[in-house]
N, C-alpha and C positions, 0 to 999 in steps of 0.2 A: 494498503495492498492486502487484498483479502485470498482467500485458499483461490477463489473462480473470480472475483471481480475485481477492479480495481476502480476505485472513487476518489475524485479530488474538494477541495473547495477553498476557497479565496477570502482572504481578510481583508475587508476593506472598512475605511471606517463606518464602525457602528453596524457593522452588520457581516454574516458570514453568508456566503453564496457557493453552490454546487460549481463545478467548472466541468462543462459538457466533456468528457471524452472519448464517448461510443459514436456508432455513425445513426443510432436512435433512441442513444439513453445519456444518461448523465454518466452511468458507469460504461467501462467496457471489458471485454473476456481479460482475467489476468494469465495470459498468453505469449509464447516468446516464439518467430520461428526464425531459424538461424541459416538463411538462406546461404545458398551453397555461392552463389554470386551476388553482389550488393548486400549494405544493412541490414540486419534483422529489423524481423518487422515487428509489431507488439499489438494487441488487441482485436478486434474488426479484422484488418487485415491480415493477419497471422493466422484467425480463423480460416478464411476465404482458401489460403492456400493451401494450409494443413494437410489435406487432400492428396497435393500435388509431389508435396515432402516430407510423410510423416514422419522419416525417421529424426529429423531438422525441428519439431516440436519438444517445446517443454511448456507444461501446464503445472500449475499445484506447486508452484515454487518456493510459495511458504512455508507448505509440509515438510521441504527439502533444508531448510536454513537448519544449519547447524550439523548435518547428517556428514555422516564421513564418505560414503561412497556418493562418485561425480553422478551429473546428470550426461550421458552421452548424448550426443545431437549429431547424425551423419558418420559415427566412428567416432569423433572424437571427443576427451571428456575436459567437463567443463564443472566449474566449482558452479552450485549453487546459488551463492551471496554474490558471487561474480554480475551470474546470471538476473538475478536481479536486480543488483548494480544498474546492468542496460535495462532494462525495464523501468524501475524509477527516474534513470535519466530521461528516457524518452517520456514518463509523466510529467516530468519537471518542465522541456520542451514545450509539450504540450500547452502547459499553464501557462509558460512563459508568451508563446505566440496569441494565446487568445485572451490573457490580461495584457497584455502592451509592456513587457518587461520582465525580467527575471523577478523572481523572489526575495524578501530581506533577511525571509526566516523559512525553515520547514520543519512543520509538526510531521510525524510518521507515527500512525497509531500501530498496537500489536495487541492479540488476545493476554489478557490478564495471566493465562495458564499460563503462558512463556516462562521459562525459566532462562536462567543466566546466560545457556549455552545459545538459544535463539535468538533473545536479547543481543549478544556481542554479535551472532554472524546477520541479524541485520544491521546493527551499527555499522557492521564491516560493510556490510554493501553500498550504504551510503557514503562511507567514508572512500571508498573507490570512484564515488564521484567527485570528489576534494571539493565538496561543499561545508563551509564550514558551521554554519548556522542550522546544524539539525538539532535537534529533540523528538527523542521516543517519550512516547506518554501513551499509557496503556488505553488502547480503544472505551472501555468502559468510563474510564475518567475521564477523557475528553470528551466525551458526549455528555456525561453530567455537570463538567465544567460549562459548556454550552446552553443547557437547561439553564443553569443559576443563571447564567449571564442576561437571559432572558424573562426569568422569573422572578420571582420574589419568593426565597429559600430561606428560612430561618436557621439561626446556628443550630447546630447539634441535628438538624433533621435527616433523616435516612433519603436517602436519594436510592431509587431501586436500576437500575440499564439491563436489560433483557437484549441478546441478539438471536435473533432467527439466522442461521444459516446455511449454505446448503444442504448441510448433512448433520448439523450439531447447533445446540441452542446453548448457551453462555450467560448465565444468569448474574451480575452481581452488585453486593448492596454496597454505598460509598456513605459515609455520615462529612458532612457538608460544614466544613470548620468557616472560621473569619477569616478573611483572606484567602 
């Protein structure tokens, strides 16, 4: 779940895979609108309508985790982790309907900056979905977890993870132990 996007991917054996969930990318807008009648909607279509209900958006929900003041949507106010509570459910959906099955496990990455208070209110979010097989692992580690699994990493070597994103770049070095 990133500040503007949101990206999935699938563990199957022996190989990790993207899981489409834009209407023209792998990713899609990390977006919630909280329609005033039926479901909230999340991504692509939450865009579309935005328009029609600004007040019913929330965007940038990650910046929001942990923050004490709610996000308002239509008048009323709404926690945060709540909020993206629904939002990772509906990712989860998503995987689930176009892998052929629910999940056994879910990884949920977060920037390395996070600290304690962000860490626990996205736990909490997940834990709003009473899925019990989650793990947080910090974005940076899981992607060099990833590299090794694919390469040939020697002990002790620096592993370096750069992320570009929209507004802020995230640099940092991981040394690559046995196991």
């Amino acid at each position: 779940l990133g500040t503007t996007l949101v990206t999935a991917a699938a563990l199957r054996p022996g190989r990790v895979s993207p899981v489409t969930l834009g209407e023209h990318s792998a990713a899609m807008p990390a977006v919630l609108l909280w329609k005033s009648d039926g479901p909230p909607l999340v991504g692509d279509a939450a865009v579309r309508q935005a328009t029609e209900q600004p007040s019913r958006v929330a965007s940038e929900l990650r910046r929001r985790l942990g923050a004490p003041d709610p996000v308002v949507l239509g008048g009323a106010p709404f926690d945060a982790s709540a909020l993206t509570g629904v939002l990772l459910r509906r990712v989860i959906d998503m995987v689930a309907a176009r892998e052929g099955g629910a999940p056994a496990g879910i990884v949920l990455t977060h920037p390395m900056t996070w600290g304690e208070d962000e860490r626990e209110a996205f736990a909490g979010a997940a834990d709003t979905l009473g899925l019990d097989a989650v793990t947080l692992v910090g974005a940076p580690e899981a992607a060099a977890v990833h590299h090794a699994a694919g390469q040939r990493v020697r002990d002790g070597a620096a592993v370096a993870v750069v992320e570009l994103g929209d507004a802020s770049v995230e640099a940092t070095v991981l040394r690559h132990e046995a196991g």
